[in-house]
Backbone atoms as SQL, in Angstrom:
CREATE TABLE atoms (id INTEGER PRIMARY KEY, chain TEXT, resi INTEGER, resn TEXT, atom TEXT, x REAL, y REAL, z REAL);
INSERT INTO atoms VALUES
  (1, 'A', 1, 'UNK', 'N', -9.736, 7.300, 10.996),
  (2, 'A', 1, 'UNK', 'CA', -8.689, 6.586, 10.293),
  (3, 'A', 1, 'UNK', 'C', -9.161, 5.151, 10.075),
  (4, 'A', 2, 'UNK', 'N', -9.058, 4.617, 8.684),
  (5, 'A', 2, 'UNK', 'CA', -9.149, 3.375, 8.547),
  (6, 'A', 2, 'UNK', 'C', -7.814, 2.718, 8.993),
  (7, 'A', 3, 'UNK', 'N', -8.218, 1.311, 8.290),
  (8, 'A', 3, 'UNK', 'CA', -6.883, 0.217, 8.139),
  (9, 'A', 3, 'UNK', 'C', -7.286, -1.137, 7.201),
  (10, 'A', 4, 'UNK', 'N', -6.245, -1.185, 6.571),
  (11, 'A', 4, 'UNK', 'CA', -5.798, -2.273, 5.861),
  (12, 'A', 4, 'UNK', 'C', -4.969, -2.935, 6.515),
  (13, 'A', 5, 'UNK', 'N', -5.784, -4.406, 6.892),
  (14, 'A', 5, 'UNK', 'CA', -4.888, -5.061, 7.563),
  (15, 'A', 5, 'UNK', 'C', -4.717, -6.612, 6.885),
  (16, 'A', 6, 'UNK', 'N', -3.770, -7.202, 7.143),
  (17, 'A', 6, 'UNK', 'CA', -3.664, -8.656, 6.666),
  (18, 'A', 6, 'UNK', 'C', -2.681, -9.263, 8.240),
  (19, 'A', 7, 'UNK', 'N', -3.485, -10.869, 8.341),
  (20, 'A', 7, 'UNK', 'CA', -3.146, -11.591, 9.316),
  (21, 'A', 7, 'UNK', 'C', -2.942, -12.678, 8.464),
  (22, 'A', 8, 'UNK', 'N', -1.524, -13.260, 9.059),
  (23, 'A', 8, 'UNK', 'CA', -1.186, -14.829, 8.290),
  (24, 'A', 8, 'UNK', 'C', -1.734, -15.871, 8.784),
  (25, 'A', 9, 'UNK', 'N', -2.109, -16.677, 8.399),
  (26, 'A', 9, 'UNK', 'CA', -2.820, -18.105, 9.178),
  (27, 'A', 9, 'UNK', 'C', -2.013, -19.077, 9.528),
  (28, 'A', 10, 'UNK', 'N', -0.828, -18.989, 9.000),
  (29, 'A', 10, 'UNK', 'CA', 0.119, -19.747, 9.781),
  (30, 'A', 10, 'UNK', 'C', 1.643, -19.588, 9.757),
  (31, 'A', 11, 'UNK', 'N', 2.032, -19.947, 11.239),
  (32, 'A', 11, 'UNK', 'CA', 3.360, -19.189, 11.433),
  (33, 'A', 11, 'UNK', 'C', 4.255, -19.474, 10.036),
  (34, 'A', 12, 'UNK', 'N', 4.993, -18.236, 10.010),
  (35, 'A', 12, 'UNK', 'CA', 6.500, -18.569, 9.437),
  (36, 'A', 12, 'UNK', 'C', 7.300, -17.180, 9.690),
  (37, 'A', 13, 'UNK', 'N', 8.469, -16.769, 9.309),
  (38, 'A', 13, 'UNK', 'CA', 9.489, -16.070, 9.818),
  (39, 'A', 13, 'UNK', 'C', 9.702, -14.750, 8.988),
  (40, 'A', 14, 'UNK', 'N', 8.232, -14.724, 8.087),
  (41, 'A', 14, 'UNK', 'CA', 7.789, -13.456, 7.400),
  (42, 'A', 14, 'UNK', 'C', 7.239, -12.893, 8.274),
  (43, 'A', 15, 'UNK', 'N', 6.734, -11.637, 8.381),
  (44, 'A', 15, 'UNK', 'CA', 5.953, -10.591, 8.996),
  (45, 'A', 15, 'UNK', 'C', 4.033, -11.141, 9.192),
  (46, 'A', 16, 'UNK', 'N', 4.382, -11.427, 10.305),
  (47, 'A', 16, 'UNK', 'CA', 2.717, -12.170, 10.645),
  (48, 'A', 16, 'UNK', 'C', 1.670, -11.452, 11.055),
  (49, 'A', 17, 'UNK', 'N', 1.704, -10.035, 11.021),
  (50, 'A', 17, 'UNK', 'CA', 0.746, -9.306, 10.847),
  (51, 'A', 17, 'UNK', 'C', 1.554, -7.365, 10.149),
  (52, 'A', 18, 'UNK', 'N', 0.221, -7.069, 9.169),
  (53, 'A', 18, 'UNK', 'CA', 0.579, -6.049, 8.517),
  (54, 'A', 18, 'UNK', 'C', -0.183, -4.998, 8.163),
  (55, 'A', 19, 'UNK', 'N', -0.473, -4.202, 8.868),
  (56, 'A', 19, 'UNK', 'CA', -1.690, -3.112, 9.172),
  (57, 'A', 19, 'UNK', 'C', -0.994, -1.716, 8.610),
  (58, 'A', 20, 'UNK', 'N', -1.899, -1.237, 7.708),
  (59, 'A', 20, 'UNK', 'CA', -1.894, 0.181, 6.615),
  (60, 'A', 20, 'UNK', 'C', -2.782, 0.618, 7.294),
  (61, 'A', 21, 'UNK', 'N', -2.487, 2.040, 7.600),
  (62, 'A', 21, 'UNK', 'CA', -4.013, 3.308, 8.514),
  (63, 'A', 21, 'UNK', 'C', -3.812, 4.269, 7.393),
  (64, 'A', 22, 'UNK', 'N', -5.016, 4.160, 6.793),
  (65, 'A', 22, 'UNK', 'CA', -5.463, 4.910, 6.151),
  (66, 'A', 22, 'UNK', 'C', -6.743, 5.704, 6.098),
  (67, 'A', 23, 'UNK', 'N', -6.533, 6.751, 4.946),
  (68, 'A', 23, 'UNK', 'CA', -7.645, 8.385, 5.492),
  (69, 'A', 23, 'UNK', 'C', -8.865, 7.162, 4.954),
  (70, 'A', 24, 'UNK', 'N', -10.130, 8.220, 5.496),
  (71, 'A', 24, 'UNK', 'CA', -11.437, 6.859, 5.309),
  (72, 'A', 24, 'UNK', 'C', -11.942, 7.767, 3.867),
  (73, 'A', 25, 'UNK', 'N', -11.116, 8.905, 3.344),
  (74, 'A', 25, 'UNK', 'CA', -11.520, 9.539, 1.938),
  (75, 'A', 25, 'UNK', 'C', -10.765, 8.798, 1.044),
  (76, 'A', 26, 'UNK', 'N', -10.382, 7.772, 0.857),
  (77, 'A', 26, 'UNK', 'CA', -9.381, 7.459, -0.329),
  (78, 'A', 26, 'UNK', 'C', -9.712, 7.307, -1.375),
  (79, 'A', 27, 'UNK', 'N', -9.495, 7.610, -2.790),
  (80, 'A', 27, 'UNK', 'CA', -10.164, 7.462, -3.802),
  (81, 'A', 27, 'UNK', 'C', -9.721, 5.646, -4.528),
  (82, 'A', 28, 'UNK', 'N', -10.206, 4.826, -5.486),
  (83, 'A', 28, 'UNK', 'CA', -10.363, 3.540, -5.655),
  (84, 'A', 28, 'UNK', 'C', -8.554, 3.888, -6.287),
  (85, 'A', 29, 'UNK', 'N', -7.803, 4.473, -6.722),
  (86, 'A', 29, 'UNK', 'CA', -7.066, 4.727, -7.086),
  (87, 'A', 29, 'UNK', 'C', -5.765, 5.241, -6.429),
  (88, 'A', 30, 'UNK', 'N', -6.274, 5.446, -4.941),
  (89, 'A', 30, 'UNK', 'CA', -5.169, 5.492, -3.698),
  (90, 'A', 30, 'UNK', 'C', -5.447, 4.271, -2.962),
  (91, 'A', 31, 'UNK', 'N', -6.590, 3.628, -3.198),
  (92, 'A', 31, 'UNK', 'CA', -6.909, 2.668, -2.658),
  (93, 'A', 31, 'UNK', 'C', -5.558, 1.164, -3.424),
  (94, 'A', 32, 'UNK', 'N', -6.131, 1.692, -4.321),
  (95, 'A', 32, 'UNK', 'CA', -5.296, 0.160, -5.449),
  (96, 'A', 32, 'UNK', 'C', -3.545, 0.807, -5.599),
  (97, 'A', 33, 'UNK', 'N', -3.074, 1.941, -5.093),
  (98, 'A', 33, 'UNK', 'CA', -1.742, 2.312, -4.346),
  (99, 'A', 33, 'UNK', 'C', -1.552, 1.585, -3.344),
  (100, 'A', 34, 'UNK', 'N', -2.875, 1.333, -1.909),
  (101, 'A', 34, 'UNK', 'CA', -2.212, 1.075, -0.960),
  (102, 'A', 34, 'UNK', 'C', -1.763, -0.579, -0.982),
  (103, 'A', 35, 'UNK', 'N', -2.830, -1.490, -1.487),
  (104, 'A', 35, 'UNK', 'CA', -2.872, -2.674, -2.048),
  (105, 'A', 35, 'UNK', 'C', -1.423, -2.951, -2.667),
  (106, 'A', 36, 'UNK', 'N', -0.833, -2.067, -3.912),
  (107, 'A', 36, 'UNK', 'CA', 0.570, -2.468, -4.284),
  (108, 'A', 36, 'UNK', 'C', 1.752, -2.309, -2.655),
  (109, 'A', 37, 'UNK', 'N', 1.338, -1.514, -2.263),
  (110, 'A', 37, 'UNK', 'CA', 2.189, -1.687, -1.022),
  (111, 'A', 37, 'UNK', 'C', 2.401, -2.385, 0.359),
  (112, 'A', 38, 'UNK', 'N', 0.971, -3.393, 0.292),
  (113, 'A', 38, 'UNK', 'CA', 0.677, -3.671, 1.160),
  (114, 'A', 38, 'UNK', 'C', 1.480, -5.229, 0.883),
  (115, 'A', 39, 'UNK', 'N', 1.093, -5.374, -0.443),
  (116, 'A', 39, 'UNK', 'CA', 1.877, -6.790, -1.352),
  (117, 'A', 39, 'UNK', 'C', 3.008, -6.541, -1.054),
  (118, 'A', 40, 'UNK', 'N', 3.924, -4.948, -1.417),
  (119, 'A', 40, 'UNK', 'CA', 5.708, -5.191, -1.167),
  (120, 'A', 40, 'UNK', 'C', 5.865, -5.306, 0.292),
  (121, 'A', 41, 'UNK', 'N', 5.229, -5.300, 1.185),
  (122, 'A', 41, 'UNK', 'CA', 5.524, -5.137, 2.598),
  (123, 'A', 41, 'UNK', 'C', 5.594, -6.551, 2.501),
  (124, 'A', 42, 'UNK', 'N', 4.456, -7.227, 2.239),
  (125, 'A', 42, 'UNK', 'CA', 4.473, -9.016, 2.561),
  (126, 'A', 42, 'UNK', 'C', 5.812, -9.919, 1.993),
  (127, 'A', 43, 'UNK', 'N', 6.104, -9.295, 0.699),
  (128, 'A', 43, 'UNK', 'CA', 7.768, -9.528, 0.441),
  (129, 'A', 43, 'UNK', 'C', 7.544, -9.823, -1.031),
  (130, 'A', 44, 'UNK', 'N', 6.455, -9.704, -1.942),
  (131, 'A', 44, 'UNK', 'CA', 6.174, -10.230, -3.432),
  (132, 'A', 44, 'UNK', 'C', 7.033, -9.439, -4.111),
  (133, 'A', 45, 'UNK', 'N', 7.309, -9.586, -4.933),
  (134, 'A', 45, 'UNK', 'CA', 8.670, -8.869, -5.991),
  (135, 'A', 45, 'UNK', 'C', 7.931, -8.035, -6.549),
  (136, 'A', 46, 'UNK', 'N', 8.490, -7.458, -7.252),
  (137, 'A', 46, 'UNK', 'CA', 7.974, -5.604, -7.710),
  (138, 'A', 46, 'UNK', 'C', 7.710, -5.790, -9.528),
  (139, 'A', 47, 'UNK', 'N', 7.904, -6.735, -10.119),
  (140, 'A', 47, 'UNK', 'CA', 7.680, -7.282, -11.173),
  (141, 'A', 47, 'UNK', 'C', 6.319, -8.067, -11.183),
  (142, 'A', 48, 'UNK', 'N', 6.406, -8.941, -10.196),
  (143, 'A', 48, 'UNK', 'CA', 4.518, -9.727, -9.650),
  (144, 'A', 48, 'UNK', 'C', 3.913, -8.878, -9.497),
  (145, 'A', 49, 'UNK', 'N', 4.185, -7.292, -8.281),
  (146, 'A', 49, 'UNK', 'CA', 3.115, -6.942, -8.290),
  (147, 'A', 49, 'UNK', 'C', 2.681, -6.013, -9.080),
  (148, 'A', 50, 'UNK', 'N', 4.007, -5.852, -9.952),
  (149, 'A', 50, 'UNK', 'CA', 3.363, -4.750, -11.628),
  (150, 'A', 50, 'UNK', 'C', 2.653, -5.483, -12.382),
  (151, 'A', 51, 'UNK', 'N', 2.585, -6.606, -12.736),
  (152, 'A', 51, 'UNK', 'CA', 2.049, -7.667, -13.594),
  (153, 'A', 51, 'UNK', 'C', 0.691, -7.795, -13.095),
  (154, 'A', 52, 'UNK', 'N', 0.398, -7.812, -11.758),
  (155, 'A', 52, 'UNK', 'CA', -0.705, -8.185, -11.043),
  (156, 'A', 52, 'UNK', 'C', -2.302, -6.755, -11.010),
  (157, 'A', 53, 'UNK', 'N', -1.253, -5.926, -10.807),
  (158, 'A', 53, 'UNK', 'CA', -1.986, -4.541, -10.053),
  (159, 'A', 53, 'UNK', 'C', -1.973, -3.405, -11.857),
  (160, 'A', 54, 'UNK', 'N', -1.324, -4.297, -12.468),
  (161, 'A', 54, 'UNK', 'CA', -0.588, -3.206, -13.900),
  (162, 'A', 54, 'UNK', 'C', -0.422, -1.418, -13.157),
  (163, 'A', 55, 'UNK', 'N', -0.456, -0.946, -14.133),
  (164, 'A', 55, 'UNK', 'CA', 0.407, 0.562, -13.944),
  (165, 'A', 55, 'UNK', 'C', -0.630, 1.473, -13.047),
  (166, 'A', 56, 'UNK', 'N', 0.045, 2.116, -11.879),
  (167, 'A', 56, 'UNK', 'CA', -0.896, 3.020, -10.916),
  (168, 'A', 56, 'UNK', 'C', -1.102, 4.297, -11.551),
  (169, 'A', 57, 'UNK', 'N', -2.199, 4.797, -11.500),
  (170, 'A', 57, 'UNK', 'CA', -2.699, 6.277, -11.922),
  (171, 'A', 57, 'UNK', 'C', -2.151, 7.287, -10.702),
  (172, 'A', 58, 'UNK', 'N', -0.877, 8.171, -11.292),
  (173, 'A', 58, 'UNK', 'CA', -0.487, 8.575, -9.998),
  (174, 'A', 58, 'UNK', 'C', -0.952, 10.163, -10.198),
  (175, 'A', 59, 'UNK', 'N', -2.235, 10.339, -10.764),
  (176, 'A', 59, 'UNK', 'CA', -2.314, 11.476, -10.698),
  (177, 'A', 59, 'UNK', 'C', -2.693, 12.307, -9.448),
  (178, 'A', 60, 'UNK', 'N', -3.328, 11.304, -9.056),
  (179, 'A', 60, 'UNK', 'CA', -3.734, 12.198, -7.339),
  (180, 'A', 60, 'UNK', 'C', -2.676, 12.267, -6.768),
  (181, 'A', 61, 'UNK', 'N', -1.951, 11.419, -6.515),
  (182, 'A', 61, 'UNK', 'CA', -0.589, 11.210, -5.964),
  (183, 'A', 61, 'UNK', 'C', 0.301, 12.342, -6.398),
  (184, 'A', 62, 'UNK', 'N', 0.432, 12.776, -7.780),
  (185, 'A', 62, 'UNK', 'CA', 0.784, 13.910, -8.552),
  (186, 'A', 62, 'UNK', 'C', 0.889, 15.311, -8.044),
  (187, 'A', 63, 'UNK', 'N', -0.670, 15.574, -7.625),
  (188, 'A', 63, 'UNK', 'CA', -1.445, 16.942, -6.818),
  (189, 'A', 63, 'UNK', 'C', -0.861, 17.402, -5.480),
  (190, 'A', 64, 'UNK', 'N', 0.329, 16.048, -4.921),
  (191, 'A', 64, 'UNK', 'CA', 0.429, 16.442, -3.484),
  (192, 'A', 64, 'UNK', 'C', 2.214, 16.949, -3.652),
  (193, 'A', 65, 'UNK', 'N', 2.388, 17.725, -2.436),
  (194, 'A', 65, 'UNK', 'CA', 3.518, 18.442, -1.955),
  (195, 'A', 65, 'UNK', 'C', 4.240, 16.947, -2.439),
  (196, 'A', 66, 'UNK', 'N', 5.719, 17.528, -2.283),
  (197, 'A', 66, 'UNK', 'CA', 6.791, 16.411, -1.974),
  (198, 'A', 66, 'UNK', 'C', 6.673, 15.779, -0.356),
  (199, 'A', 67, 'UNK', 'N', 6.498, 16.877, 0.367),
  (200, 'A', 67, 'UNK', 'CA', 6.216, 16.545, 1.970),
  (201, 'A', 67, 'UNK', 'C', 4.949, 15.776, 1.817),
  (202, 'A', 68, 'UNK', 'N', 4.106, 16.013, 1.242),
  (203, 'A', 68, 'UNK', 'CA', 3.159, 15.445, 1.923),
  (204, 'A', 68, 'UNK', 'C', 3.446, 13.316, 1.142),
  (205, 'A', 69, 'UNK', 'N', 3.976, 13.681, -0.219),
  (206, 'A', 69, 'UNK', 'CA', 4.080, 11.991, -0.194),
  (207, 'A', 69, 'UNK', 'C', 5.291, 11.295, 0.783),
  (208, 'A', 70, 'UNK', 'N', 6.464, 12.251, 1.049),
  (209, 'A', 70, 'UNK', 'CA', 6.985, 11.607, 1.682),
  (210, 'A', 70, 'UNK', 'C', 6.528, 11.298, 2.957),
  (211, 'A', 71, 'UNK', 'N', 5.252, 11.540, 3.799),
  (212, 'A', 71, 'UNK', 'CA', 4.695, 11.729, 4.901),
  (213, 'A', 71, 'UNK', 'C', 4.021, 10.389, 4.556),
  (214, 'A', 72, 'UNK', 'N', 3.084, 10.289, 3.223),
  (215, 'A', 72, 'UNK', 'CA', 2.242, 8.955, 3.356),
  (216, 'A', 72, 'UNK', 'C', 3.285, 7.819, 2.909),
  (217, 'A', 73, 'UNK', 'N', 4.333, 7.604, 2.109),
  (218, 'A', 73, 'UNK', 'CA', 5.621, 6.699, 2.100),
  (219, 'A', 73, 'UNK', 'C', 5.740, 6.033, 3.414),
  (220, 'A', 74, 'UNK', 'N', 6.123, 6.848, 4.495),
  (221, 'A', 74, 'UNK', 'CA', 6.535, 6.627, 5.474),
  (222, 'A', 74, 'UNK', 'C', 5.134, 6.004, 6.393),
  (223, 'A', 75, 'UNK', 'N', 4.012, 6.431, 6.173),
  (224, 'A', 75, 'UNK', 'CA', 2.656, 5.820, 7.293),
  (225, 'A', 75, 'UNK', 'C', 2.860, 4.268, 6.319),
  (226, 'A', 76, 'UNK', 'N', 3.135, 4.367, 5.273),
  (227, 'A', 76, 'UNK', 'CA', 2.802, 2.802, 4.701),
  (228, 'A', 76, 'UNK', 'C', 1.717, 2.905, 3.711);
């Protein structure tokens, strides 16, 4: 298992550390999924990070059960 992690450099009363475990197969395209989520966790608005990241290719995402996305939703 990997991880995507981000540490803040200085205090404030946002979330000061934020760690994604992820499979070490991810394709650049589940990869740049986990990145948009890793931004809404930190608290950026969902408009910045469409503007930023533009539109996700959810075709892999597509291929999986309903269980199985609601399984990676929930890991983060």
């Amino acid at each position: 298992m990997d991880k995507i992690e981000y540490t803040r450099g200085t205090y404030s009363k946002e979330a000061q550390k934020v760690v994604l475990e992820v499979r070490e197969d991810l394709d650049i395209h589940e990869f740049k999924i986990m990145c948009k989520r890793l931004a809404a966790s930190l608290g950026y608005d969902a408009e910045s990070i469409k503007q930023a990241f533009g539109s996700t290719s959810e075709s892999s995402a597509a291929k999986m059960s309903s269980t199985d996305k609601m399984k990676n939703i929930l890991k983060g």
